[in-house]
C-alpha positions as CSV (number, residue, x, y, z in Angstrom):
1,X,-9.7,-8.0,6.9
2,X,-8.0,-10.7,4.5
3,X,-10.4,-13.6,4.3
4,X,-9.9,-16.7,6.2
5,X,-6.6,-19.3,5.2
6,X,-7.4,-22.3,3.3
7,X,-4.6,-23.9,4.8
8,X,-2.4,-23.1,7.9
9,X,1.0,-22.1,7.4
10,X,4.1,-24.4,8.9
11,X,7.4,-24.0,10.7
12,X,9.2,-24.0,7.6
13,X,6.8,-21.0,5.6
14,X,7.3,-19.1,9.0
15,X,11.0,-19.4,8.9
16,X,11.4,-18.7,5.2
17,X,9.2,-15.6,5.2
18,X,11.1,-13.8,8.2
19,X,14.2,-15.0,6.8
20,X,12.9,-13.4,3.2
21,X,11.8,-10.4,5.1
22,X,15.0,-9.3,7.2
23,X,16.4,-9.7,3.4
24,X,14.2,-7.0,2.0
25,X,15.0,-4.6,5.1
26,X,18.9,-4.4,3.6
27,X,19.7,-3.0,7.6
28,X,22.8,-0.6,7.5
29,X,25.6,-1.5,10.3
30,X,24.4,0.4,13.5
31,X,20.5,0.2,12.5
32,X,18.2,0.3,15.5
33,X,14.5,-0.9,14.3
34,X,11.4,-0.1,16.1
35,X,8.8,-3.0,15.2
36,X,5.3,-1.4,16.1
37,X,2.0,-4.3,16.1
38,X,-1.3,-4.8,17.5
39,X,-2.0,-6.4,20.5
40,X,-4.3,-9.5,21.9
41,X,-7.7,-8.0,21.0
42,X,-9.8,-7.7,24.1
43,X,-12.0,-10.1,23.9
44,X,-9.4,-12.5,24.1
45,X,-10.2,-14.5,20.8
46,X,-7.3,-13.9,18.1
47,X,-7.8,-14.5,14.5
48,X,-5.3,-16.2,12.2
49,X,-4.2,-13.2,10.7
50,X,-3.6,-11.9,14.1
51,X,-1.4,-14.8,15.2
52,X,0.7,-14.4,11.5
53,X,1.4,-11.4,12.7
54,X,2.6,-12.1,16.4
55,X,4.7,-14.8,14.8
56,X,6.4,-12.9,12.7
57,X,7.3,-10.1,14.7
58,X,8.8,-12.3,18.0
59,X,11.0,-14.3,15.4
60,X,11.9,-10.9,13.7
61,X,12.8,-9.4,16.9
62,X,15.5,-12.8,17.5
63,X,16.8,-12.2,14.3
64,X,17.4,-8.4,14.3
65,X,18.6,-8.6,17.7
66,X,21.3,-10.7,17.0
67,X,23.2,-7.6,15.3
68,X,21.2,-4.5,15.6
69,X,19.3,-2.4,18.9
70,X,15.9,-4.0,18.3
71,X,12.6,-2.9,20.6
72,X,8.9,-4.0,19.7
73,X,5.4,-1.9,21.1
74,X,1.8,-2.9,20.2
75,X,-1.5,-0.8,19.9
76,X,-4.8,-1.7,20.8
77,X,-7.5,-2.5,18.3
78,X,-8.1,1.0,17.8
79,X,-5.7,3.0,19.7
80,X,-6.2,6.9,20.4
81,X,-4.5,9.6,18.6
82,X,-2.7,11.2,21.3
83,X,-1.2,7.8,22.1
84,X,-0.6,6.5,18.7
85,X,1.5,9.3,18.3
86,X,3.2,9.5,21.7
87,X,3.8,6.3,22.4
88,X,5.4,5.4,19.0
89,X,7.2,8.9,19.5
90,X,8.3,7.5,23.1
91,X,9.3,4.7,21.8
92,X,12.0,5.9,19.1
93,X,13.6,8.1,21.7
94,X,14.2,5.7,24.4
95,X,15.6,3.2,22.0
96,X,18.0,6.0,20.5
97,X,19.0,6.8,23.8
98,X,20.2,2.9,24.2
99,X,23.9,2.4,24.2
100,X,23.8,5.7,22.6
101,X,27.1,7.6,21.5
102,X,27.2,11.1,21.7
103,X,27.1,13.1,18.6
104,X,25.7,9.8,16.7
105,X,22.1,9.8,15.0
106,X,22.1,5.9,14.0
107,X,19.6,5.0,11.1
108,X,16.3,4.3,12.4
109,X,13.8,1.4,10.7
110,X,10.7,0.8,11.7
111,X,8.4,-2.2,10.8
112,X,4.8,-1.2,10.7
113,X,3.5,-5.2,11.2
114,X,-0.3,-3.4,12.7
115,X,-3.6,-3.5,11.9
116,X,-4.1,-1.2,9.3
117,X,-5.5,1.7,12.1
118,X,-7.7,4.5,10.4
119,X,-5.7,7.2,12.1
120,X,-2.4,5.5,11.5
121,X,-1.5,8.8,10.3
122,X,-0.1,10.0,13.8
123,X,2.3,7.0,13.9
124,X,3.6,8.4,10.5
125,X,3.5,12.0,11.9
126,X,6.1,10.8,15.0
127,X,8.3,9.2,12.8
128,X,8.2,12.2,10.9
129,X,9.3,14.3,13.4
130,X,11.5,11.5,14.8
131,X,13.1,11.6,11.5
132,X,14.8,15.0,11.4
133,X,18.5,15.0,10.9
134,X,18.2,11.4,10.8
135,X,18.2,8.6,8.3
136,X,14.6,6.9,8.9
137,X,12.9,4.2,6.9
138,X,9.6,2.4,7.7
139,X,8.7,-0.4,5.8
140,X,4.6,-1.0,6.1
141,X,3.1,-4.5,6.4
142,X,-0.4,-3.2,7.2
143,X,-2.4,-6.2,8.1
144,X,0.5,-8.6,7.5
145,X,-1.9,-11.6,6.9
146,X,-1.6,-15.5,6.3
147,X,-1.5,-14.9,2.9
148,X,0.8,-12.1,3.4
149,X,3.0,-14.9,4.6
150,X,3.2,-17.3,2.4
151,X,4.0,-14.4,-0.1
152,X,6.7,-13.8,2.1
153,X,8.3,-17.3,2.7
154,X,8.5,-17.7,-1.8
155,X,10.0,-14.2,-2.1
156,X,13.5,-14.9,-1.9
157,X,16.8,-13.6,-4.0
158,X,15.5,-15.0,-7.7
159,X,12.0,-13.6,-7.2
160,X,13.4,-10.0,-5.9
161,X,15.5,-10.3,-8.8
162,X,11.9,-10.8,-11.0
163,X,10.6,-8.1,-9.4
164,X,13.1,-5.9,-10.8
165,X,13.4,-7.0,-14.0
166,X,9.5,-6.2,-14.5
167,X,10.3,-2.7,-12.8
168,X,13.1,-2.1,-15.2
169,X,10.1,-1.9,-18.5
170,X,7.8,0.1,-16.2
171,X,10.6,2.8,-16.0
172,X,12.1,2.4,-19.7
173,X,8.2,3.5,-20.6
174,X,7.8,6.6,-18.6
175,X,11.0,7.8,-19.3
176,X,10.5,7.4,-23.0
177,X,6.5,8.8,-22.8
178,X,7.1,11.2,-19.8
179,X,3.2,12.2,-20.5
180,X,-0.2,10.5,-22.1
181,X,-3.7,9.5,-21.6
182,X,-4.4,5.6,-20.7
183,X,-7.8,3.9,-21.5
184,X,-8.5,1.1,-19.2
185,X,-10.7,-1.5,-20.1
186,X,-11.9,-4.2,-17.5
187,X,-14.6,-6.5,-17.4
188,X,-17.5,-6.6,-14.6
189,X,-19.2,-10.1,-13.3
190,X,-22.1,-10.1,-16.3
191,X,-19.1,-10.0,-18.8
192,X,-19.9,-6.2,-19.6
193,X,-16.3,-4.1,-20.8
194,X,-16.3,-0.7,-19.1
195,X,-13.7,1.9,-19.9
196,X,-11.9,4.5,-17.8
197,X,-10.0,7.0,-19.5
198,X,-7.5,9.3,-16.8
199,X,-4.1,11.3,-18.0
200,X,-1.1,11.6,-16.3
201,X,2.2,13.8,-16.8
202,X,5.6,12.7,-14.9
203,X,6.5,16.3,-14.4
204,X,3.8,17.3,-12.0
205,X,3.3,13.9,-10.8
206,X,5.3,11.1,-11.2
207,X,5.2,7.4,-10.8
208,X,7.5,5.9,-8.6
209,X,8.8,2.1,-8.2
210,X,8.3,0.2,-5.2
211,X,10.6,-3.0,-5.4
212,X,9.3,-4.7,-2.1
213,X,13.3,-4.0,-0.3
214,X,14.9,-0.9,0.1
215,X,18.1,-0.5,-2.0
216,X,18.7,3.5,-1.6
217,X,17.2,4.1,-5.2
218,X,13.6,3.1,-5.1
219,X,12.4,4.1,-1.5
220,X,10.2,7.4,-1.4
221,X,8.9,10.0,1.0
222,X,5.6,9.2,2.8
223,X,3.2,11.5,1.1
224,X,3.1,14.5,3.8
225,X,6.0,13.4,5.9
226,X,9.2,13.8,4.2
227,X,11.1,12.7,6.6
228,X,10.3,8.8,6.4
229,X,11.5,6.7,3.4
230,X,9.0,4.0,2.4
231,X,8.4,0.6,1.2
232,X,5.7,-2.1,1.5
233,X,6.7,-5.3,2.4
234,X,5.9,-7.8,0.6
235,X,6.4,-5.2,-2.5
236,X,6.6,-4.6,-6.1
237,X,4.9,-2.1,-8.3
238,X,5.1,1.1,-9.9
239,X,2.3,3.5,-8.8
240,X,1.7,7.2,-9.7
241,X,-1.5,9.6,-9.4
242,X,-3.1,10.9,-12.4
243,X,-2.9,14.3,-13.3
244,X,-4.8,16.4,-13.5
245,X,-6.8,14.1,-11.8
246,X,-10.4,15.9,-12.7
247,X,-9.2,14.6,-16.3
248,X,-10.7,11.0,-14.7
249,X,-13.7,9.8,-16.5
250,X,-16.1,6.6,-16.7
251,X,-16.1,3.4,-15.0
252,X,-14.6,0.2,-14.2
253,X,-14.5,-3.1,-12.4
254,X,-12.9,-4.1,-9.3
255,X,-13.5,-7.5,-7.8
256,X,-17.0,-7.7,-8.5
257,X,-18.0,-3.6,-7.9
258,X,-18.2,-1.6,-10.5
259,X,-16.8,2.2,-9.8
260,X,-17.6,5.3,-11.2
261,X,-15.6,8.2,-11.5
262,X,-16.7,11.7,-13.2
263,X,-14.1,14.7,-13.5
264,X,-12.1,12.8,-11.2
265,X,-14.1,12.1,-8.3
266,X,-15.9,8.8,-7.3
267,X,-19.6,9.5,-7.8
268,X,-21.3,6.2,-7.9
269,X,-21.0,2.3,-7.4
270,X,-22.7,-1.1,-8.1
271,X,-22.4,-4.2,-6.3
272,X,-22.5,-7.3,-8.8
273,X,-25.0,-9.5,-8.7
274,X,-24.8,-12.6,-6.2
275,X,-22.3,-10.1,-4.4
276,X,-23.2,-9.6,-0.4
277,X,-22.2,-6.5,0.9
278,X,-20.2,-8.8,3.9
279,X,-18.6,-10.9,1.2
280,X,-16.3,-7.2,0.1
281,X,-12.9,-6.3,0.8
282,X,-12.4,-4.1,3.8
283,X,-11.4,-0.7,0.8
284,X,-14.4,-1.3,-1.7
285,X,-16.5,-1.2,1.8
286,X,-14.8,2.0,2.8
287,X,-15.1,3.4,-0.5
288,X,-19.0,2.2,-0.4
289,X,-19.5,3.6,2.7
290,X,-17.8,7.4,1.6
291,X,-19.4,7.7,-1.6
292,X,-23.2,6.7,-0.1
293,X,-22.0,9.6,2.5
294,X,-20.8,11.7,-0.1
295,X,-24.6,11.4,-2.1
296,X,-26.5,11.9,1.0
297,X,-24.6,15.1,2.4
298,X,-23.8,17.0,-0.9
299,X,-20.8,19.6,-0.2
300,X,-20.7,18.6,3.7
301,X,-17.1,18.2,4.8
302,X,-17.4,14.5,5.7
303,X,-19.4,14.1,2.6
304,X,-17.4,15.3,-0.1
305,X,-16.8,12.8,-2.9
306,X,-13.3,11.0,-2.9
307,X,-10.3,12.0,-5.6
308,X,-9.1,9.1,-7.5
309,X,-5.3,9.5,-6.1
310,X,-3.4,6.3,-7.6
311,X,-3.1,4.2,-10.8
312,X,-0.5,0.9,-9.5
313,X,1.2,-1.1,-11.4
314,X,1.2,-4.6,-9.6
315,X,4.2,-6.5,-11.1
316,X,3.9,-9.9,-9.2
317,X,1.7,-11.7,-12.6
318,X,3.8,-10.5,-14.5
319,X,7.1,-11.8,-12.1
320,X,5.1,-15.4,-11.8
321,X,4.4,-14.6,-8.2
322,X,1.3,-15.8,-6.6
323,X,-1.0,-14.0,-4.3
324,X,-3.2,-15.9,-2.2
325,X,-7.2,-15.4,-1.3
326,X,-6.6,-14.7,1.9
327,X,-3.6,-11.9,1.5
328,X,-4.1,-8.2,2.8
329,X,-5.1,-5.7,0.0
330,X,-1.2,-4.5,0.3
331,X,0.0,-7.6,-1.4
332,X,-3.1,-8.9,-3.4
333,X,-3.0,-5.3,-5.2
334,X,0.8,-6.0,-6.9
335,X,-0.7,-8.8,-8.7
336,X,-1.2,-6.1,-11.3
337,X,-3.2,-2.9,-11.8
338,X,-5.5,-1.4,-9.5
339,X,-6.6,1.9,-8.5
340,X,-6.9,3.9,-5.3
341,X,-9.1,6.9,-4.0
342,X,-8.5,9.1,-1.4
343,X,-5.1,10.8,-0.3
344,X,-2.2,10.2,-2.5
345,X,0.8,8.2,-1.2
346,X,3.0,9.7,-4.1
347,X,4.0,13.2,-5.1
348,X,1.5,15.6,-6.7
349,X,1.3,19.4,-7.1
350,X,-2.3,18.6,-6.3
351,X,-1.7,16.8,-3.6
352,X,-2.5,19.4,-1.1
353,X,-5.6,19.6,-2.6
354,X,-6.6,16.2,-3.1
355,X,-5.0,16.0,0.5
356,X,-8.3,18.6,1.9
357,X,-11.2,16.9,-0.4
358,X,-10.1,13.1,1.0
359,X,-10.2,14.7,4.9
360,X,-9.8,12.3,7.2
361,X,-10.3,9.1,4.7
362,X,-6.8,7.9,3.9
363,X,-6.5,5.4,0.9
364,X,-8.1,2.4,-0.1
365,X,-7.0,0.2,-3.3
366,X,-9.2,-2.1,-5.3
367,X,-7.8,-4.5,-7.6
368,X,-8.7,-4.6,-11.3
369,X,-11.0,-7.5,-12.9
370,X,-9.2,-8.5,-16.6
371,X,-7.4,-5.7,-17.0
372,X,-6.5,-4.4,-20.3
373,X,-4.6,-0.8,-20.7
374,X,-3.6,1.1,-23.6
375,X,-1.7,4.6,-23.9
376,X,-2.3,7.3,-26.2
377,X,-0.2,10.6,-26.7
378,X,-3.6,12.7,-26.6
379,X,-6.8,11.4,-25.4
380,X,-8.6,8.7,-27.7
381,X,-5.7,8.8,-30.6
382,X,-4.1,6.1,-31.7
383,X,-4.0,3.8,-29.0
384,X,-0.7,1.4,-28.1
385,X,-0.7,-1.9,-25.8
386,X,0.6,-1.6,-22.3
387,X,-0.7,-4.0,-20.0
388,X,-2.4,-7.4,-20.8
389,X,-3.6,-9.3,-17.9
390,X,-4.0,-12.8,-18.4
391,X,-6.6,-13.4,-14.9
C-alpha cells in the first residue's frame, strides 16, 4: 500500500486528473469500457487511497458515458479465482451484448482502477479470452492512489508531449546498440556504491516503450495473454528483461534494501539500518518474504528463488514530472530506473521459463537509490554514460 497523503486532494486535482486520464485512454468511436475496482472493505473503514479510487472511477464513468457504452464491477479485498475470472468474463459479455449490432465486435477497454489482487492473473486471463477476434485494450491503474492522483491531475497535453520526447532517446539508443552489457551503480543508506552488471539483446528480448496513453504504436501484449494490449496509467518508461537473464550478477540498492542477485536469481537481501521491516514498500516485502522462502526450502516449488525479469526505464525525472510519497509503486517506479523480479511483463524467449521458476509470484518493482548506468559492447569494456540520476 502507498503510504499515507500529506495533504488531501481537492475538487479541482479530482477533475483535472479524470479529465487527464480519459485523454490518455484515446477511446475509438463505438468503444464500450469495462471499469473493474474494489469494493468497501468489510470492515467498513476505507482508506484514502481507497476513496481516490472510488472517486475517480464514478466521475470516469459520467464522463465515458456521455459518448461510449460504459459499465463498472468491483471485487472484494481478495476475491476468489473462479470469480475474478467469471465475473469480469460476465461482465464483458453482457455489456457487448448492449445495444449490440449483429456482426459488430466494438473495441473493448477496460480500466483496471483495483487493488493490486495477487491472483489478478484471472482477470487478465478473461479478457484474454474475451479478447479474441476483437480489439481489446486494458489500461492498469493497480492501486490507483492519492499520489497516483495528483500525478494524474499535472499530466496533461505538454507533459505527455515530455513523455515522449524522453522516449524518443530511449529508442534512438537500442536501435543504434541493439545488444550490450549495462553496469549499474547505486548507492545504499551508509553511502556504500554497489554494482550490478546484467546483459541484454533486443532480438531475443526487447525493450518496449510505455508512453502512459495508448496511441496504436506503443501499447503491447500482456505477457501470456496476447490478446490484451497494455498500458499503465499514469505511464512512461521503456522497460525490457535482461537476457539471458542468468547473465545477472552482484547487488544493488533499492529504497533503503540492498538486493542481491547471482546468475540471475535473487539470493539474498539486507534491510538498511534504521529501516523497520513495516516501514517497506508492499514489492521489497514480497520480494523479502520469497527469497527468505526460497533459503529455507531449497529447490521446493514455492521456494525457488525469483528471476530478475525487468530493467525500466522511468522517464518522469527526466520529463520534470513529480512523483509523490504517497504514489503506488506503478507510478513512483517511472521516476527512473528500477528493476523487477518475478514473471516478465515483456516479451522473452525465456519467458516460459522464467514464467515456471516465478510460479505463482507475479512481479514486484523496486526503485533504484542514485542511479548511475553505463553500457558496454562486451561485459566490463570500455564503458559509455547512459543514465545519470540526479535524486
Amino acid at each position: 500500500m502507498a503510504r499515507l497523503p500529506e495533504v488531501p486532494i481537492t475538487p479541482e486535482q479530482f477533475g483535472a486528473a479524470s479529465k487527464n486520464y480519459l485523454n490518455c485512454l484515446r477511446l475509438p468511436p463505438k468503444a464500450q469500457v469495462l471499469i473493474v475496482t474494489d469494493k468497501l472493505p468489510l470492515n467498513g473503514f476505507p482508506d484514502p487511497h481507497f476513496e481516490a479510487r472510488a472517486k475517480m472511477a464514478e466521475l470516469l464513468v459520467g464522463e465515458i458515458g456521455k459518448e461510449h457504452k460504459v459499465a463498472m464491477i468491483g471485487f472484494e479485498e481478495t476475491p476468489e479465482d473462479q470469480r475474478l475470472y467469471g465475473h469480469t468474463r460476465e461482465a464483458l459479455e453482457q455489456l457487448d451484448a448492449t445495444e449490440k449490432i449483429e456482426g459488430e465486435n466494438p473495441p473493448t477497454t477496460i480500466i483496471y482502477l483495483g487493488k493490486k489482487w495477487d491472483n489478478r492473473k484471472n482477470l487478465y486471463k478473461a479478457a484474454n479470452d474475451f479478447g479474441v477476434g476483437r480489439e481489446l485494450k486494458m489500461a492498469g491503474s493497480l492501486n490507483f492512489s492519492t499520489g497516483d492522483c495528483r500525478v494524474m491531475s499535472e499530466l496533461n497535453e505538454e507533459k505527455v508531449q515530455k513523455i515522449v520526447e524522453a522516449n524518443e532517446f530511449f529508442e534512438k539508443f537500442f536501435k543504434e546498440r541493439p545488444d550490450g552489457w549495462f553496469k549499474i551503480k547505486t548507492r545504499n543508506l551508509d553511502g556504500e556504491e554497489l554494482s550490478l552488471d546484467l546483459s541484454y539483446d533486443t532480438t531475443k528480448a526487447p525493450f518496449e516503450s510505455e508512453l502512459g496513453h495508448f496511441d496504436g504504436i506503443h501499447e503491447t501484449a500482456l505477457g501470456q495473454y496476447p490478446n490484451v494490449k497494455y498500458i499503465n496509467i499514469p505511464g512512461g518508461e521503456d522497460y525490457g528483461t535482461p537476457f539471458p537473464f542468468r547473465n545477472a550478477n552482484g547487488s544493488f540498492s533499492a529504497e533503503g534494501v540492498t538486493f542481491t542477485v547471482k546468475d540471475g536469481f535473487l539470493v539474498d537481501y539486507k534491510i538498511g539500518e534504521g529501516l523497520k521491516l513495516e516501514d517497506l514498500t508492499d514489492e521489497q516485502k514480497e520480494l523479502i518474504k520469497r527469497t527468505g522462502l526460497a533459503k529455507e526450502q531449497g529447490n521446493a516449488y514455492t521456494g525457488k528463488f525469483l528471476p530478475i525479469s525487468e530493467l525500466g526505464l522511468g522517464f518522469y525525472e527526466l520529463a520534470g514530472i513529480k512523483t509523490h510519497k504517497d504514489s503506488s509503486i506503478l507510478t513512483h517506479e517511472k521516476s527512473g530506473p528500477h528493476i523487477a523480479f518475478g514473471n516478465v511483463a515483456e516479451k522473452s524467449v525465456e519467458q516460459d521459463e522464467m514464467a515456471e521458476l516465478s510460479g505463482d509470484f507475479q512481479h514486484a518493482d523496486v526503485v533504484l537509490d542514485h542511479p548511475a548506468i553505463t553500457w558496454s559492447k562486451i561485459k566490463d569494456g570500455p564503458q559509455e554514460e547512459f543514465y545519470n540520476s540526479t535524486n
